[in-house]
C-alpha distance (Angstrom), angle and dihedral (degrees) to the residues before:
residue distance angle dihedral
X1 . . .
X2 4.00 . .
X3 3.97 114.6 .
X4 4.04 84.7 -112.3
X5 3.48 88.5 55.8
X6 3.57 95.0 52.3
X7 3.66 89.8 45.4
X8 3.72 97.0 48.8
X9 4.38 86.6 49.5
X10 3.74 90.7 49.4
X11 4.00 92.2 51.9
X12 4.00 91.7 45.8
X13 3.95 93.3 37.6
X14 3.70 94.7 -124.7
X15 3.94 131.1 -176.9
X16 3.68 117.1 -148.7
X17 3.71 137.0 -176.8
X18 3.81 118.7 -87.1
X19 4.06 122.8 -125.7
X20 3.63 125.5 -101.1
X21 3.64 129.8 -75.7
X22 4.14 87.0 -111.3
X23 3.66 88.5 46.7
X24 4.28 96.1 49.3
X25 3.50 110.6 7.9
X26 3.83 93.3 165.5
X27 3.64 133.2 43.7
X28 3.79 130.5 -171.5
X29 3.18 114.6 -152.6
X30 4.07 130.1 -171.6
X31 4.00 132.6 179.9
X32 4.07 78.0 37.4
X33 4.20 132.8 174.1
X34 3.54 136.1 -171.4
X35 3.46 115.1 -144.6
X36 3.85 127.1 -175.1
X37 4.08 119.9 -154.6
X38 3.83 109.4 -123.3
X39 3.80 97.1 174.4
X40 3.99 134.6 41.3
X41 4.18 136.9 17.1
X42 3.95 92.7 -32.4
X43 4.05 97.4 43.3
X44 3.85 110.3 152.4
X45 3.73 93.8 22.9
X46 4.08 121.6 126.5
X47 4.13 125.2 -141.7
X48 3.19 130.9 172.5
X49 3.80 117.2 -123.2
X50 3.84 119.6 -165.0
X51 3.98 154.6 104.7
X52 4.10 120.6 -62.1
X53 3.76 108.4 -158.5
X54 3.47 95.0 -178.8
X55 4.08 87.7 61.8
X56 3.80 102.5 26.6
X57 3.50 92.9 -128.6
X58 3.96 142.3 103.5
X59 3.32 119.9 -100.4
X60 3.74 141.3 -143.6
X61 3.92 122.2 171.9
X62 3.71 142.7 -154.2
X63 3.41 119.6 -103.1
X64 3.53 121.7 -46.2
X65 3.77 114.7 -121.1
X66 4.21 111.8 168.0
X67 3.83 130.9 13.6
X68 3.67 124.8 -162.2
X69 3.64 106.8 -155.0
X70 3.92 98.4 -165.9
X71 4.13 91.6 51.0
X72 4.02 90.0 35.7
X73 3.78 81.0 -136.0
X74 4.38 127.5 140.6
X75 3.33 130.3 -163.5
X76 3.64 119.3 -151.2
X77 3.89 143.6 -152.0
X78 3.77 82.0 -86.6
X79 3.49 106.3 54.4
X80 3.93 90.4 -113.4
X81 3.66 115.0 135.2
X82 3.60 121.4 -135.3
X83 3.70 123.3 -154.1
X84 3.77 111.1 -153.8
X85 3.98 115.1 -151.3
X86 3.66 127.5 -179.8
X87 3.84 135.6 -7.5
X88 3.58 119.9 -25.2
X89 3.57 111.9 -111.0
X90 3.79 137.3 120.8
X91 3.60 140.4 -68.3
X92 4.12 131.9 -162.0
X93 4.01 91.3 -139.1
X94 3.80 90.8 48.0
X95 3.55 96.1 43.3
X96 3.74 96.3 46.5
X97 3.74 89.7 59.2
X98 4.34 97.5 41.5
X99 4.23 77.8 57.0
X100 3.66 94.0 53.0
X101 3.90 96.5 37.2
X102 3.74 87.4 44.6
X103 3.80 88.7 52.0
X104 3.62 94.9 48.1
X105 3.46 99.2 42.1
X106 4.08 90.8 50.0
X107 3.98 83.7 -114.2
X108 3.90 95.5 158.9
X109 3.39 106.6 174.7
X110 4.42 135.9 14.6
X111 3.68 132.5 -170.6
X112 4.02 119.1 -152.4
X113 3.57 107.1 -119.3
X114 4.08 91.5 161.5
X115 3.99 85.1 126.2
X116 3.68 90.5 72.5
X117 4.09 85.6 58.3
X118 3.56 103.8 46.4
């Protein structure tokens, strides 16, 4: 993705696809949540919501499978590894895409369970 590009998707708010797990196999992510789905299809499952520096872009994962609490790292449903850095708390780019994953994946409701993480 071309700097235009990126400029052009951060004026119109857009949400694209993410690469492979061969192409990004790791992820750092800071200002970082965990938020479990209480209500709808995906109730009971874990993603991590947060901020990717590396890719400029708000972040929401699959479902969370392992955590290493020394490393601070989580592996999710897609084999990605996510490295978690810093305090939990929130961020606008991360939460603007939970609310429109949430909305397209009929996720109606979330607890913050990012405690259990830090």
């Amino acid at each position: 993705m071309d700097l235009k590009d990126m400029e052009l998707r951060a004026i119109f708010g857009g949400i694209w696809g993410t690469p492979g797990i061969t192409e990004q196999p790791c992820i750092t992510l800071v200002r970082w949540r965990v938020l479990e789905v209480t209500e709808g299809p995906l109730a009971g499952e874990r993603h991590l919501v947060g901020y990717n520096e590396a890719g400029w872009e708000g972040r929401v994962s699959t479902a969370i499978m392992s955590f290493d609490a020394t490393t601070k790292e989580c592996v999710t449903k897609s084999g990605r590894v996510y490295k978690l850095v810093g305090p939990a708390c929130h961020d606008a780019d991360g939460d603007y895409v939970w609310r429109r994953w949430a909305k397209a994946n009929l996720a109606t409701d979330e607890i913050d369970v990012s405690a259990e993480f830090s």
